[in-house]
C-alpha positions as CSV (number, residue, x, y, z in Angstrom):
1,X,22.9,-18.2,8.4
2,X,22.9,-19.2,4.7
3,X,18.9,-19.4,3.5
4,X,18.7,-22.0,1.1
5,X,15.1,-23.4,-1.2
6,X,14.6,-27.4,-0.3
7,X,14.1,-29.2,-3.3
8,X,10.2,-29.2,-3.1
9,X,9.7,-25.2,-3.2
10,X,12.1,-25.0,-6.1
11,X,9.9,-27.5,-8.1
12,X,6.8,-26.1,-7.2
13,X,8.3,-22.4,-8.4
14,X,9.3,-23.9,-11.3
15,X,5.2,-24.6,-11.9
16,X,4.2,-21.4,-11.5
17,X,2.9,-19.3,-14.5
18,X,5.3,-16.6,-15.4
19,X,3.2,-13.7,-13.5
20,X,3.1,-15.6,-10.2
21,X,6.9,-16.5,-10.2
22,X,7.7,-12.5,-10.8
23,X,5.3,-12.1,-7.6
24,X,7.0,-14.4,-5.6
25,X,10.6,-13.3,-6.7
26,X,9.6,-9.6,-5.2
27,X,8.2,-10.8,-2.5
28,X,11.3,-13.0,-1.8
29,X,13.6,-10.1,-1.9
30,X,12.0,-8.4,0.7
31,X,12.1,-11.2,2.9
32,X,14.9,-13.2,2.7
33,X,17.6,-10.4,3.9
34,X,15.1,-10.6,7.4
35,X,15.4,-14.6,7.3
36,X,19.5,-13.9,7.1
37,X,19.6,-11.3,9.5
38,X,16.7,-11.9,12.0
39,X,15.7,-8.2,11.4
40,X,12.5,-7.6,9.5
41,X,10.8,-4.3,8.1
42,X,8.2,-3.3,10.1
43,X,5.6,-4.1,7.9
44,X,6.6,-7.7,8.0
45,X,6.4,-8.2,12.0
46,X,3.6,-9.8,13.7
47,X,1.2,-7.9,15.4
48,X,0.5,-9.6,19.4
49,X,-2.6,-10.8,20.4
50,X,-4.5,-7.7,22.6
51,X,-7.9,-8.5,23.4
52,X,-10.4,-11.7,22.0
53,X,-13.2,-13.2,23.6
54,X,-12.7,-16.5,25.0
55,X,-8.9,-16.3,25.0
């Protein structure tokens, strides 16, 4: 399944100081290949709920 920016994120990247987009383009490299393949690095998983008060 093809991932593709909408229009809005690509504007708001464009906004960005130089520093932040380098962030965000690292950080997209290790999650976009997940969003493609529905298999994420184990450091990217969410952890389940165990045990909260008043749930």
């Amino acid at each position: 399944m093809p991932v593709e920016p909408l229009p809005r994120f690509t504007t708001d990247r464009q906004h960005l100081p130089p520093a932040q987009r380098r962030r965000l383009t690292r950080s997209s490299s290790t999650l976009c290949p997940g969003l493609r393949t529905g298999l994420f690095r184990p450091g990217l998983r969410i952890k389940g709920l165990r045990v909260a008060p008043g749930i």
